[in-house]
C-alpha positions as CSV (number, residue, x, y, z in Angstrom):
1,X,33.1,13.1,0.4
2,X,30.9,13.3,3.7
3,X,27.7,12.3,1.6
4,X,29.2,8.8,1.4
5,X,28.9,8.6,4.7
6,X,27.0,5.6,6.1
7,X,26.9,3.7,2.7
8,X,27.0,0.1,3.0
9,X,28.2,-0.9,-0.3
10,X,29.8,1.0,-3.6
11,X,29.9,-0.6,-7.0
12,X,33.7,0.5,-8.4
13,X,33.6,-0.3,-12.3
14,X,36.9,-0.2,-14.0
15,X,38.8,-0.7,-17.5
16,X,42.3,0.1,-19.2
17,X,43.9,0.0,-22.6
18,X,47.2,0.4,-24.5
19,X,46.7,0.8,-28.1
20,X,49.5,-1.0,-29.3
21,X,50.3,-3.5,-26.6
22,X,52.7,-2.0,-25.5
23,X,51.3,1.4,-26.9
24,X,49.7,4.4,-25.0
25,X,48.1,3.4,-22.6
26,X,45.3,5.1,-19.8
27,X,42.7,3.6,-17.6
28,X,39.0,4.7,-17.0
29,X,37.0,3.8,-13.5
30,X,33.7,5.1,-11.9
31,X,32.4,4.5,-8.2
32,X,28.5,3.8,-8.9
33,X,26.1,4.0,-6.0
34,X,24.3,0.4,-6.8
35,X,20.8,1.7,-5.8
36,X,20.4,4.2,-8.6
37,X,23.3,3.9,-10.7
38,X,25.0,6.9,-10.1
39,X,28.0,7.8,-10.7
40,X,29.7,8.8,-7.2
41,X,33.3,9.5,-8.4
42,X,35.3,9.5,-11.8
43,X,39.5,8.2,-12.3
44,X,40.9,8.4,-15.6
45,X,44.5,8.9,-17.0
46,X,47.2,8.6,-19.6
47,X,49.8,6.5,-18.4
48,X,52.6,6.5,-21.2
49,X,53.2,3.1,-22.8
50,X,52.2,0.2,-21.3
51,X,50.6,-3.1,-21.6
52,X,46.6,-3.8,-21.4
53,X,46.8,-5.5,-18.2
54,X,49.2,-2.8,-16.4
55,X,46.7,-0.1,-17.5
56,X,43.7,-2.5,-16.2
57,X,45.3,-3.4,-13.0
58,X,46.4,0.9,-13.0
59,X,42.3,1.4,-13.5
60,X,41.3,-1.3,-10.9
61,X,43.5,0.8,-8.1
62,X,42.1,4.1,-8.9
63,X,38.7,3.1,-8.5
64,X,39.6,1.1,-5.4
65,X,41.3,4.5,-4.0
66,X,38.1,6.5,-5.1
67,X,35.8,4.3,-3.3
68,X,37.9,4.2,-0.2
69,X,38.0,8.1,0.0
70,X,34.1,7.7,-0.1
71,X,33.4,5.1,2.4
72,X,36.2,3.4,3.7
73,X,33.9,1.0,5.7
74,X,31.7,0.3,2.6
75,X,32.1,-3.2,0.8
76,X,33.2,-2.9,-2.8
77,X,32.0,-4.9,-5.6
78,X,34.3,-4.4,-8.2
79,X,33.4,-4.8,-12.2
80,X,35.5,-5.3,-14.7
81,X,35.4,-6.7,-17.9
82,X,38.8,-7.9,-17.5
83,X,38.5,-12.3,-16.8
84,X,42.7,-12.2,-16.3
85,X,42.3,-9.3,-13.3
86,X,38.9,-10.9,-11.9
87,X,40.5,-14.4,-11.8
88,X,43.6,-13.1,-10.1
89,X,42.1,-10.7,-7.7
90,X,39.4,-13.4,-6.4
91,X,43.4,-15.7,-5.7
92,X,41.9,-18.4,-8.3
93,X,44.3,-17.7,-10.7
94,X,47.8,-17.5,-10.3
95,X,49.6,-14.2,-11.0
96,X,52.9,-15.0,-13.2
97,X,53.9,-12.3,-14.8
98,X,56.7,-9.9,-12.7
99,X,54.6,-6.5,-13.8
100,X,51.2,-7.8,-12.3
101,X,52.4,-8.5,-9.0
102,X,53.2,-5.5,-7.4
103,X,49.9,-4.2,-8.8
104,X,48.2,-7.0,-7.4
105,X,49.3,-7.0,-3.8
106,X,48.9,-3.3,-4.0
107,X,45.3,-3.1,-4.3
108,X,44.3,-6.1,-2.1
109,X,45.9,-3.3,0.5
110,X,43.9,-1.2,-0.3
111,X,40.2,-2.5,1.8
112,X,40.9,-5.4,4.4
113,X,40.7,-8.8,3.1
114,X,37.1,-10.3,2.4
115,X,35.9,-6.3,1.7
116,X,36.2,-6.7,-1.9
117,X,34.6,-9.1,-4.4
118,X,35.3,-9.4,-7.9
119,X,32.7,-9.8,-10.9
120,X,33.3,-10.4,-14.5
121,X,31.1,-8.7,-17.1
122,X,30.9,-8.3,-20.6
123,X,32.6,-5.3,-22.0
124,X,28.9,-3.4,-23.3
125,X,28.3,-3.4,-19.9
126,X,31.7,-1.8,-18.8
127,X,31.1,1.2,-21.2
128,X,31.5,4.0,-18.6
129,X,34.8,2.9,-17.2
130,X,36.1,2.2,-21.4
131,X,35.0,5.4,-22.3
132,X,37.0,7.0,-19.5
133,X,39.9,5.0,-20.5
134,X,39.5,5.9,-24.2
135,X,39.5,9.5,-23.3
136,X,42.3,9.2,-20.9
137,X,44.1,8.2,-24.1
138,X,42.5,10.6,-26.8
139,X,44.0,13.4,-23.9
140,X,47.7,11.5,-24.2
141,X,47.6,11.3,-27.9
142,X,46.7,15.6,-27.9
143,X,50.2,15.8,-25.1
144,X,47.7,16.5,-21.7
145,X,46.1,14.7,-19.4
146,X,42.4,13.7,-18.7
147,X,40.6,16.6,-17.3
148,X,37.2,16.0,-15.5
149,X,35.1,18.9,-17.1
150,X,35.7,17.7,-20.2
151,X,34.3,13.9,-19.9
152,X,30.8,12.6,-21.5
153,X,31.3,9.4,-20.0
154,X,29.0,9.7,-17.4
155,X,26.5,11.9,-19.9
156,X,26.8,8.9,-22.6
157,X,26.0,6.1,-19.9
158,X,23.5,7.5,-18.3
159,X,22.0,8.1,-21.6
160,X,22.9,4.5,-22.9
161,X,21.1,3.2,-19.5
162,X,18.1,5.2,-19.5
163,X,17.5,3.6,-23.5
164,X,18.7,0.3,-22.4
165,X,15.7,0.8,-19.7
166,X,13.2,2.3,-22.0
167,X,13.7,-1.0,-24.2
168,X,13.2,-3.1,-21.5
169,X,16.6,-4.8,-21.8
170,X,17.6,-3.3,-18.4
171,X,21.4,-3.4,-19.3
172,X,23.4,-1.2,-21.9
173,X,24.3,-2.6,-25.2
174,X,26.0,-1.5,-28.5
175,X,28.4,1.4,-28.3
176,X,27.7,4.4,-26.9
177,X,29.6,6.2,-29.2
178,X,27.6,5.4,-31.9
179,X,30.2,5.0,-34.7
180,X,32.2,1.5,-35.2
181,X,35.7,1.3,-34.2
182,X,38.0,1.6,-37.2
183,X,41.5,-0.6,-37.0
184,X,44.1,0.2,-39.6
185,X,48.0,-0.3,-40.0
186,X,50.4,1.7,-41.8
187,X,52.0,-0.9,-43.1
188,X,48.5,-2.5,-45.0
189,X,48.0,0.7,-46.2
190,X,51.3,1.3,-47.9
191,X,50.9,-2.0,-49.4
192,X,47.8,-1.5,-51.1
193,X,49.1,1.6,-52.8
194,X,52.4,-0.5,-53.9
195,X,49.5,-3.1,-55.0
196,X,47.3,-0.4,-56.9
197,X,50.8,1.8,-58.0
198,X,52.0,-1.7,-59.9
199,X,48.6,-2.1,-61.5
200,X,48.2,1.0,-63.1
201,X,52.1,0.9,-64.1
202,X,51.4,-2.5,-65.3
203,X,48.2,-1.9,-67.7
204,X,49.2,2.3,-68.2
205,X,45.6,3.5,-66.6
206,X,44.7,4.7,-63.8
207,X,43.8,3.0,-60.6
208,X,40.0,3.7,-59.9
209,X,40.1,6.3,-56.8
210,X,43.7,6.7,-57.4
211,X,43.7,10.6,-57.2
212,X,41.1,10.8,-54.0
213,X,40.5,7.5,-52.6
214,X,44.2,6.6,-52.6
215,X,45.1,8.9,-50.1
216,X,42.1,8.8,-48.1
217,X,42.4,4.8,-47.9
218,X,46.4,5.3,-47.0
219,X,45.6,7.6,-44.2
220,X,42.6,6.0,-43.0
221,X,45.1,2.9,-42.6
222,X,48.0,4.8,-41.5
223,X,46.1,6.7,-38.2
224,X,43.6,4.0,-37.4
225,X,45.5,2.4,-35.2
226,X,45.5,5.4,-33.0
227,X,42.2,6.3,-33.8
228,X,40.9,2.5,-32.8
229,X,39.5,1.1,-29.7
230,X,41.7,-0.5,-27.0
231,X,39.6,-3.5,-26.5
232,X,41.0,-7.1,-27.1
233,X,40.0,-8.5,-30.4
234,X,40.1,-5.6,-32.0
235,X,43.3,-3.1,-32.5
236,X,45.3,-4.6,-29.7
237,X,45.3,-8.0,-28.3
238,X,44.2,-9.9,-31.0
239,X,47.2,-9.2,-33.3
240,X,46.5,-11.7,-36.3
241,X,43.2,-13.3,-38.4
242,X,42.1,-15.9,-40.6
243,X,43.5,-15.3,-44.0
244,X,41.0,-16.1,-46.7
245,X,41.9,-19.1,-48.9
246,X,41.3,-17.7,-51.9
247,X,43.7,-14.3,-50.4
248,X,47.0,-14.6,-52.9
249,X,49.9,-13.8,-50.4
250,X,52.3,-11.3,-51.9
251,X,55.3,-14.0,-50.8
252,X,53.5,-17.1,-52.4
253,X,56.1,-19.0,-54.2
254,X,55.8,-19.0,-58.2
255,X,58.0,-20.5,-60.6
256,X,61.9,-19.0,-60.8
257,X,62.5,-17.6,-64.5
258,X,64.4,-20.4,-64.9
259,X,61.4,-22.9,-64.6
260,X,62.8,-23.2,-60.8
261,X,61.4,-24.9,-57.8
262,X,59.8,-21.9,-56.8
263,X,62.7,-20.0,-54.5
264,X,62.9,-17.3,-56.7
265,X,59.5,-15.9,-56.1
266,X,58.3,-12.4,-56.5
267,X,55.2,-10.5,-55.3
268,X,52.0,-11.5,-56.3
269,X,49.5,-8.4,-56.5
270,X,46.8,-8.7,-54.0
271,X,43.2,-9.0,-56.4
272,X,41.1,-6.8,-54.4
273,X,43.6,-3.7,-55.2
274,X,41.8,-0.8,-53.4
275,X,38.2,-2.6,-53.6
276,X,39.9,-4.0,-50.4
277,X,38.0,-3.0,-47.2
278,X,39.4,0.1,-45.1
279,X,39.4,-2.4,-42.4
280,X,41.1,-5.5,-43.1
281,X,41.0,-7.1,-39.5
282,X,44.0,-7.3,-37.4
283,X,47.5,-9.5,-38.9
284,X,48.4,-12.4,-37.8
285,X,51.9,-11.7,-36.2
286,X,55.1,-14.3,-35.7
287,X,57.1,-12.8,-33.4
288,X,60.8,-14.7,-35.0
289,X,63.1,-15.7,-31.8
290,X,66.7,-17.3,-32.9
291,X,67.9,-19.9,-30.5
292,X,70.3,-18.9,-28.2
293,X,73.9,-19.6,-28.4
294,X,75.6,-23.2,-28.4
295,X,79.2,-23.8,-28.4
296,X,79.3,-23.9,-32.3
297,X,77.7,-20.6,-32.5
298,X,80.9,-18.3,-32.0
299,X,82.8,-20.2,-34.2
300,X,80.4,-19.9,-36.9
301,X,80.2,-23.6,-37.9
302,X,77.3,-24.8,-39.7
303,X,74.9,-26.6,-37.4
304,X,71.5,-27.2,-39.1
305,X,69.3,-30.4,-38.4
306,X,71.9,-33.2,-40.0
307,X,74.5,-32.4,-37.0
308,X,75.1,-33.3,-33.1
309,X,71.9,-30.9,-32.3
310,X,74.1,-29.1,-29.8
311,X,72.3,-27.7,-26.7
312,X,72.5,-24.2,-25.0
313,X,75.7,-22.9,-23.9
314,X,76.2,-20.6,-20.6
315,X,75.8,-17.9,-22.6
316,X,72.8,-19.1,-24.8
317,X,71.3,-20.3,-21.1
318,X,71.7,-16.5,-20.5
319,X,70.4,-15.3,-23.4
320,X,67.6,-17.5,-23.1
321,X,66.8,-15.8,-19.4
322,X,67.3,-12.0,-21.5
323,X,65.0,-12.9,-24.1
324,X,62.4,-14.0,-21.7
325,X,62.4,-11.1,-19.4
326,X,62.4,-9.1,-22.7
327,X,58.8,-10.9,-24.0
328,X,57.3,-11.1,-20.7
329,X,57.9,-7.1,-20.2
330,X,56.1,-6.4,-23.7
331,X,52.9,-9.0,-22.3
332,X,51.7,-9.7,-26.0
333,X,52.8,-13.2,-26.8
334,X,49.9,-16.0,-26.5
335,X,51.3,-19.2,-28.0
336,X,55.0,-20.6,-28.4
337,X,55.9,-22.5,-31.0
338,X,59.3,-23.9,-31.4
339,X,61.8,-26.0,-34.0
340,X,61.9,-29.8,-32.6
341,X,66.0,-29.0,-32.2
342,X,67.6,-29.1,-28.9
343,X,68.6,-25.9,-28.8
344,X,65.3,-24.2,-29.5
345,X,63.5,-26.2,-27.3
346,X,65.5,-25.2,-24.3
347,X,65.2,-21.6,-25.5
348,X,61.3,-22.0,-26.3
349,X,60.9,-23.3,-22.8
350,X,62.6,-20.7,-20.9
351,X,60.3,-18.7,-22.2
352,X,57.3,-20.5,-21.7
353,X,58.2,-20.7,-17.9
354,X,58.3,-16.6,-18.0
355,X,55.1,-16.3,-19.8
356,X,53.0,-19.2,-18.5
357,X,52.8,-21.0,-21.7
358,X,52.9,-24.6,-22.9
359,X,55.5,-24.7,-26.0
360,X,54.6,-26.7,-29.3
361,X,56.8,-28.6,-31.8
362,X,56.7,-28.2,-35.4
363,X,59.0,-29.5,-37.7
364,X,58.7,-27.3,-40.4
365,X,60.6,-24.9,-38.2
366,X,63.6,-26.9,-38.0
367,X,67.2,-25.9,-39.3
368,X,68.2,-26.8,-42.8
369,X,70.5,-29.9,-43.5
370,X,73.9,-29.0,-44.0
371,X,74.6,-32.5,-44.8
372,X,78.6,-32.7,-45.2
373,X,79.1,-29.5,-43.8
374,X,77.8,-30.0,-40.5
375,X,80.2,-29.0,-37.9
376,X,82.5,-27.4,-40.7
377,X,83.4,-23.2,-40.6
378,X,82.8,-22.0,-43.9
379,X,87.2,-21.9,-44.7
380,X,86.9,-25.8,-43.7
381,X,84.0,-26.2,-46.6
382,X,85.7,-24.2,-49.0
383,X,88.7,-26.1,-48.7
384,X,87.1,-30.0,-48.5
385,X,83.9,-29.0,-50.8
386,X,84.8,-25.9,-53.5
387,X,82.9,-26.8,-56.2
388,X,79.9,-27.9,-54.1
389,X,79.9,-24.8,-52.2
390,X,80.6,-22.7,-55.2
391,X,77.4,-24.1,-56.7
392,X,75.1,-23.5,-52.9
393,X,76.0,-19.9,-53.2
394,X,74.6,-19.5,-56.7
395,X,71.7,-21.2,-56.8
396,X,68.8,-21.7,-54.4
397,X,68.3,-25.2,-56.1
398,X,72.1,-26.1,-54.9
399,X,72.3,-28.5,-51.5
400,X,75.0,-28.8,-49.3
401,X,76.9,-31.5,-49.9
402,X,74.0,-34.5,-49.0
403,X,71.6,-31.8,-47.5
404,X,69.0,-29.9,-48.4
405,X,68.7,-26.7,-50.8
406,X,67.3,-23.1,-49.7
407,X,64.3,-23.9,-52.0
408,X,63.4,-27.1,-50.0
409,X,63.7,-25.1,-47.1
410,X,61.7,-22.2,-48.3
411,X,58.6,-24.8,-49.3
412,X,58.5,-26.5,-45.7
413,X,58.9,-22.8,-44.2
414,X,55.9,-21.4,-46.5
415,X,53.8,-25.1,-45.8
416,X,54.5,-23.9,-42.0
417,X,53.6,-20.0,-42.4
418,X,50.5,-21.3,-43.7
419,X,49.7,-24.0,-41.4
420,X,50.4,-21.9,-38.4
421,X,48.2,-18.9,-39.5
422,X,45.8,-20.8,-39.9
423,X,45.9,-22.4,-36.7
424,X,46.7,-19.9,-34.3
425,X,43.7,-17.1,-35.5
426,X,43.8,-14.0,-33.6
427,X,47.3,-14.9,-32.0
428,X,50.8,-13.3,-31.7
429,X,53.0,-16.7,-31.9
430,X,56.3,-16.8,-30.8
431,X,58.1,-19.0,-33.5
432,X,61.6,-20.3,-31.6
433,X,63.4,-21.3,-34.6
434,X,66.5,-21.0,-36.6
435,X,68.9,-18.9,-39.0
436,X,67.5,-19.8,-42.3
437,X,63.9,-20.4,-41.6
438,X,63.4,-17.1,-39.9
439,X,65.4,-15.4,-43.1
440,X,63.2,-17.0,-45.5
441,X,60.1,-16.0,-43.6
442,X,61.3,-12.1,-44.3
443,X,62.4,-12.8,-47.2
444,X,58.6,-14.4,-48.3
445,X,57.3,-11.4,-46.4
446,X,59.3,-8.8,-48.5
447,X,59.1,-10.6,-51.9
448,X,63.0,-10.1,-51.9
449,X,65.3,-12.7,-54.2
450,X,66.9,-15.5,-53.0
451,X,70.5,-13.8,-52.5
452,X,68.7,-11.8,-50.1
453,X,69.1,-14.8,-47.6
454,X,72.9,-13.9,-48.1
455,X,72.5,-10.2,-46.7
456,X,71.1,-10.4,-43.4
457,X,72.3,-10.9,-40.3
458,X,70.5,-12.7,-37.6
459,X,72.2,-12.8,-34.2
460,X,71.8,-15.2,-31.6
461,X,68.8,-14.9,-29.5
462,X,67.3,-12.1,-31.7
463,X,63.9,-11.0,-32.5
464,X,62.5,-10.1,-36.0
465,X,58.5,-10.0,-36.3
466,X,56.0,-10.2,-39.5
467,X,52.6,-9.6,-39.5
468,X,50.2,-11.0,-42.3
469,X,47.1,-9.9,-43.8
470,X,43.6,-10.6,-45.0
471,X,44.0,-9.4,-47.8
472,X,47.5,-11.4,-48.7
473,X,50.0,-8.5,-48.0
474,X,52.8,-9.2,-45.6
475,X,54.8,-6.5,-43.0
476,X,58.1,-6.8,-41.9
477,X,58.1,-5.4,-38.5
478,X,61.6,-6.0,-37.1
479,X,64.8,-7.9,-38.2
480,X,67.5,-8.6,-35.5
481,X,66.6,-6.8,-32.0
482,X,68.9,-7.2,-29.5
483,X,68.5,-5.0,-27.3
484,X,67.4,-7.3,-24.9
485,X,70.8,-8.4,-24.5
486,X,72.8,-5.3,-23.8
């Protein structure tokens, strides 16, 4: 530590990553002597599960506390491809969320003010500090920790510097490590062996690559999350894509057996089969939020869009608050969009304020129309309505008395599934909706029957999630978490 003495300035480059977000999570950071690039000192460790900017603001403060150790008088330019922890450090962004703060004020303790200045760059030039943080989380993965005489990090930049130098581009680009990044998802995976599984039962021969490609392809899907980079964009932050148009979607709607309105759908098989790519991009995800509670919610009366659009209750104000701690502790949401009703709206905003989003209407999301029955328990329509309910429960075609049927309901949810996904690319949207519309969007997702709408439960102020692919396949994720509100 004495050879630091008398420097006048240190270079602290830092990065972190959760692959999963939340996921495991570590952070990387080097102390660079800005004269000749060397690396002075080296921070790197598995931190559990965490967020991406916990383990950034976690890889900021090591690197801060390594520097200080060094030269305490020194100024610090810190590095970090990181825009959210650069903008908040330099105070021209506000800090929001409850996890960054603490981090925050921490490490402006660390140097006096005006010591420290801030500097965004471009992730290929942050490669020392992401390799660190990558290998702090390659160590968590294996059950240990980072160890020091184990690292290439400072071998692989020095190496990626001196051929960035040689080239004349006097920075580093590419990847160090020399091999792309793979992403993969259980989930896809499975579904592409359902897809090729149903072919081959289908036309009685054999999937190409069924007997060796099959289970490579599975278990290339099935571990590449954890093999894949942490870097937003690919396995983490950017938690949907475009879906091509010509992708068939294994929830589209097709014509009931009865010539139907298409309620009654069933899966369509994907066309690319196991010609798909091992890599099929990252989902797009709709994290599902029921409204909270109103008074009509623990009486179980029907409220859809054709009644008194009721607003939160205490409780459903308190659920609302739950629900919004609950998202802003997980840090991945990045757009809120909410059913024009009162309720939701109340419940998208409370949100909004804990996550520092603006909230968006659609009207696909809204509630069915229950018509008649609005207001009513179900005893009141079975009394005043029989035959009318008698017919709703068999058949998706069936409305409520002057309201609208499940399969209207499942087209304007489907026209909205596609319209979102499509707007939001490379998103995780919060959708702030309703009973039915969040049932039919798992019920699309699993290619279940229209009864299925009839066996799930969805609880006020619960979260269910689906993720969509490139390649058409869909992946339920949750149905009805609350354990928010215990």
């Amino acid at each position: 530590m004495s050879g630091a003495a008398g420097v006048r300035e240190l270079i602290v480059e830092a990065d972190g990553g959760s692959r999963g977000n939340p996921g495991p999570a570590g952070y990387g950071a080097v102390v660079l002597d800005p004269v000749t690039g060397e690396a002075l000192a080296e921070a790197a460790e598995y931190i559990g599960v965490a967020t991406n900017n916990v383990a950034e603001y976690k890889g900021l403060l090591a690197g801060l506390r390594a520097a200080r150790e060094l030269a305490p008088d020194a100024s610090v330019r810190v590095r970090m491809d990181s825009k959210l922890v650069v903008e908040q450090m330099s105070g021209r962004w506000k800090i929001k969320h409850p996890d960054m703060k603490p981090l925050a004020a921490e490490a402006a303790r660390i140097y006096p003010p005006g010591q420290v200045t801030y500097e965004w760059i471009p992730r290929e030039r942050n490669k020392h500090a992401d390799r660190l943080a990558n290998e702090a989380m390659d160590a968590g993965r294996q059950g240990r920790q980072w160890q020091p005489s184990t690292s290439r990090a400072a071998l692989d930049a020095g190496a990626a510097r001196v051929a960035g130098e040689a080239t004349g581009r006097g920075r580093v680009t590419g990847d160090t490590e020399g091999v792309p990044r793979v992403v993969g998802d259980a989930a896809a995976g499975a579904a592409r062996a359902r897809a090729a599984l149903a072919a081959t039962a289908s036309t009685g021969t054999a999937a190409p690559g069924t007997a060796s490609t099959g289970t490579a392809a599975t278990s290339a899907a099935a571990t590449g999350a954890a093999a894949a980079g942490h870097r937003p964009g690919t396995a983490d932050r950017a938690l949907d894509a475009p879906r091509p148009a010509d992708a068939p979607r294994p929830d589209a709607t097709a014509p009931a057996p009865t010539g139907g309105d298409g309620s009654a759908a069933t899966p369509a098989t994907p066309s690319r089969g196991w010609a798909a790519p091992a890599d099929l991009g990252a989902p797009a995800t709709f994290v599902l939020l029921r409204h909270g509670e109103t008074a009509l919610t623990p009486e179980k009366r029907f409220s859809g869009s054709g009644g008194s659009d009721p607003e939160l209750s205490a409780a459903g104000r308190r659920q609302a608050d739950a629900v919004a701690a609950a998202l802003a502790a997980r840090g991945t949401v990045q757009e809120i969009v909410s059913s024009p009703l009162l309720r939701c709206r109340q419940t998208a905003l409370t949100v909004a304020e804990r996550l520092g989003l603006d909230v968006r209407i659609d009207d696909g999301l809204r509630e069915a129309d229950f018509g008649a029955w609005e207001g009513l328990t179900f005893a009141e329509v079975q009394e005043r309505y029989p035959d009318d309910l008698n017919a709703w429960l068999a058949s998706p075609k069936a409305a409520p008395t002057g309201g609208e049927s499940f399969a209207a309901v499942s087209r304007r949810v489907a026209a909205a599934r596609d319209r979102l996904t499509e707007r939001h690319p490379g998103r995780t949207v919060l959708l702030v909706t309703h009973v039915t519309p969040i049932k039919t969007l798992v019920r699309l997702a699993l290619g279940a029957p229209p009864e299925a709408l009839f066996r799930m439960e969805l609880s006020a102020a619960s979260l269910s999630a689906v993720a969509y692919y490139r390649d058409g396949n869909a992946s339920v994720r949750l149905l009805n978490d609350t354990s928010h509100l215990r």
